[in-house]
N, C-alpha and C positions, 0 to 999 in steps of 0.2 A: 504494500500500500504506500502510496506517495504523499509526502509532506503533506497538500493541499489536500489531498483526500482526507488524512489524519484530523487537518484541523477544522474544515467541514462538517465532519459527524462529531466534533464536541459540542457545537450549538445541541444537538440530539443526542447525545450521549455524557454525561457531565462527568463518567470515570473513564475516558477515553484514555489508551496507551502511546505514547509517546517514546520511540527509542533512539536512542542517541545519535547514528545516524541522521531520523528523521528532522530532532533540533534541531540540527549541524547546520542542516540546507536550509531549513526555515530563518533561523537568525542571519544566515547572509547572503537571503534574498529580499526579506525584509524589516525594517527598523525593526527593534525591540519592541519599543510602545503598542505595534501592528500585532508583533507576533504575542503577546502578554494579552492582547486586547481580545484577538478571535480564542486564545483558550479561556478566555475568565478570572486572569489572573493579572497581579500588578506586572510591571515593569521590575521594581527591582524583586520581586520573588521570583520571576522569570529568570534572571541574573543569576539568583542564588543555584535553581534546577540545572542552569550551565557549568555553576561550577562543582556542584556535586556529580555531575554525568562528566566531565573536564571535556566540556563542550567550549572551542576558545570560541568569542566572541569580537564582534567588528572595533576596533578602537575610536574613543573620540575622533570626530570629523571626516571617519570612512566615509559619510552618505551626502556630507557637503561634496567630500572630492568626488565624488562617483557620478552626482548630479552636473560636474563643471566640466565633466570627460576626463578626469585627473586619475593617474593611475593608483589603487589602495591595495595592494598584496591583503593574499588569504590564506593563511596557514590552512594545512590539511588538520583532518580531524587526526589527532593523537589515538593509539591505542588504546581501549580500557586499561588501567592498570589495578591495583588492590586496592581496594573501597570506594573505586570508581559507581556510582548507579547506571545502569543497565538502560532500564526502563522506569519510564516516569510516569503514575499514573492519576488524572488531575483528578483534583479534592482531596489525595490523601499525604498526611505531613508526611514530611521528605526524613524526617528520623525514624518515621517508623511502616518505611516500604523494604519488604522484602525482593532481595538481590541475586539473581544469583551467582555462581561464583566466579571472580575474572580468570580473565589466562591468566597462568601461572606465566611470571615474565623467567626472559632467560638470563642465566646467572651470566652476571659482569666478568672481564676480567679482573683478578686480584690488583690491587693498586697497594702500595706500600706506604702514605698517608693516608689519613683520617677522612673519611667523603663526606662526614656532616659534623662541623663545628660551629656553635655559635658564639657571641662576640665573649661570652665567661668560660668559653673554649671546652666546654660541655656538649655531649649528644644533644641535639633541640629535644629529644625526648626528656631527658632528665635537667634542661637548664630551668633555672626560678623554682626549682622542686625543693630546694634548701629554705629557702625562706616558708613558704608554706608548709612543710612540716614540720618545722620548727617552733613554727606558730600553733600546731594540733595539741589535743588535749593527748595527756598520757592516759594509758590504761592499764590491764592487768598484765603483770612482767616489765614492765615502764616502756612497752611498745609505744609507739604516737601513731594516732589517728588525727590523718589532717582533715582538715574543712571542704578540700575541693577533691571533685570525683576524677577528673583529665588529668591523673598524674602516674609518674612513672610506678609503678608495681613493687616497692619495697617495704615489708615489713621488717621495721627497726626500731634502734632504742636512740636516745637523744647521744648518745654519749659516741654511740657507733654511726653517724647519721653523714657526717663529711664524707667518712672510706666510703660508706656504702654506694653514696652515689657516683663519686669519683670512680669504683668499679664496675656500676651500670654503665656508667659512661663510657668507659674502655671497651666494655664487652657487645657494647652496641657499636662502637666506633669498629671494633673489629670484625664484627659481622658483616657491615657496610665493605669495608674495603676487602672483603671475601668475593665482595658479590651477593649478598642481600640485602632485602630492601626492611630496615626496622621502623617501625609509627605504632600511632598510638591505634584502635582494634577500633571499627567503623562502629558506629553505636546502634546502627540497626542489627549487626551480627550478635549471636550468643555462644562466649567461648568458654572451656570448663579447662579448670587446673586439675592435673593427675595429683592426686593425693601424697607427700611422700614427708620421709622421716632422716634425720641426718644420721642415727644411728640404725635405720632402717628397722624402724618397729612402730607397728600400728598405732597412731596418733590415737592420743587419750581425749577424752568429754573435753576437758582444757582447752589442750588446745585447738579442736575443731572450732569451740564459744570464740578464743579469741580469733583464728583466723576469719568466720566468719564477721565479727564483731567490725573487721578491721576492713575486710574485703571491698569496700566501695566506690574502688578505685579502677577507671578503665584499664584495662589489661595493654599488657603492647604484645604486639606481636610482630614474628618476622619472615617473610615469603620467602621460599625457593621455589622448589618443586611443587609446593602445597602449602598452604598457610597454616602454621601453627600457635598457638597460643605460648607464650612466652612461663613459665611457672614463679611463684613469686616467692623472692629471694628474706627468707627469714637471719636475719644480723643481729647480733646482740653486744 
């Protein structure tokens, strides 16, 4: 089915599906405001469905140059990659559509620096994650539970809270320059941690109350061949 066919049967259809592809052609053949307009929706929630499908979009002043005969490049539509949306289907919030799952991308060559630092020369996964747990309330065994859920996946004590993340940080830097891709787990997806014990013995009532107690924090995960859930790192 073609673009204009698509957005035709949403006047008649108000959970009509939408896939990436189909944006792709519609945002740059016509303004945004057009295309927001015939599905139902704003202008910048339109924006937002681009960039969760990483549909690129036309730049400030494409449709002036386009109208003066002015030449305006158009990048190709990019590959799905991990927590990219698929399919977009209108009336339902974009956090909680079901996706299914991208191509697995193919492993990079190994690079011998670090492929994601940010300016505190931290994983972007784990930068600003010091302050915020730091700020979390203690609980039982003097773990911290911080305040916000988008953080990197450490169960710690305040005292161990620097190493720990200084070695999330390594260990995602080095996964990256392997050739994997680490981020934080798309929040429509549901992913489970395998159970496990450092002296390898079945976890007591304890500490399930506190793992769970603690748990509310997105998971990261990192793709190769298949995407797996990262397991989270107990420090004392």
């Amino acid at each position: 089915m073609s673009s204009v066919e698509v957005l035709q049967q949403s006047d008649s259809n108000p959970s009509v599906a939408v896939t990436r592809e189909q944006l792709y052609e519609e945002v740059w053949q016509w303004p945004m405001t057009k295309v927001a307009e015939r599905l139902g929706v704003s202008s910048s929630f339109m924006a937002r469905v681009c960039t969760r499908m990483n549909v690129p979009r036309p730049p400030r002043g494409h449709w002036v140059k386009r109208e003066s005969g002015k030449h305006s490049p158009q990048p190709p539509l990019p590959e799905a990659g991990p927590g990219d949306l698929q399919v977009w289907h209108r009336g339902v919030v974009l956090g909680a559509i079901s996706q299914p799952l991208p191509k697995a991308p193919s492993l990079r060559a190994a690079r011998p620096q670090n492929r994601s630092v940010s300016r505190s020369g931290f994983h972007p996964v784990v930068a600003g994650a010091y302050e915020v747990f730091e700020q979390g309330r203690v609980i039982d065994q003097g773990f911290l539970k911080p305040g916000k859920q988008r953080l990197v996946d450490v169960v710690v004590t305040k005292q161990q809270l620097r190493s720990a993340l200084k070695l999330m940080s390594k260990l995602f830097q080095k996964l990256e320059a392997a050739g994997h891709r680490v981020m934080f787990a798309p929040s429509d997806r549901i992913y489970s941690r395998a159970p496990f014990d450092e002296h390898e013995q079945p976890a007591t009532a304890t500490d399930t109350a506190n793992e769970a107690s603690i748990m509310g924090i997105s998971p990261a995960v990192t793709y190769d061949a298949m995407p797996r859930a990262k397991a989270p790192s107990a420090i004392r």
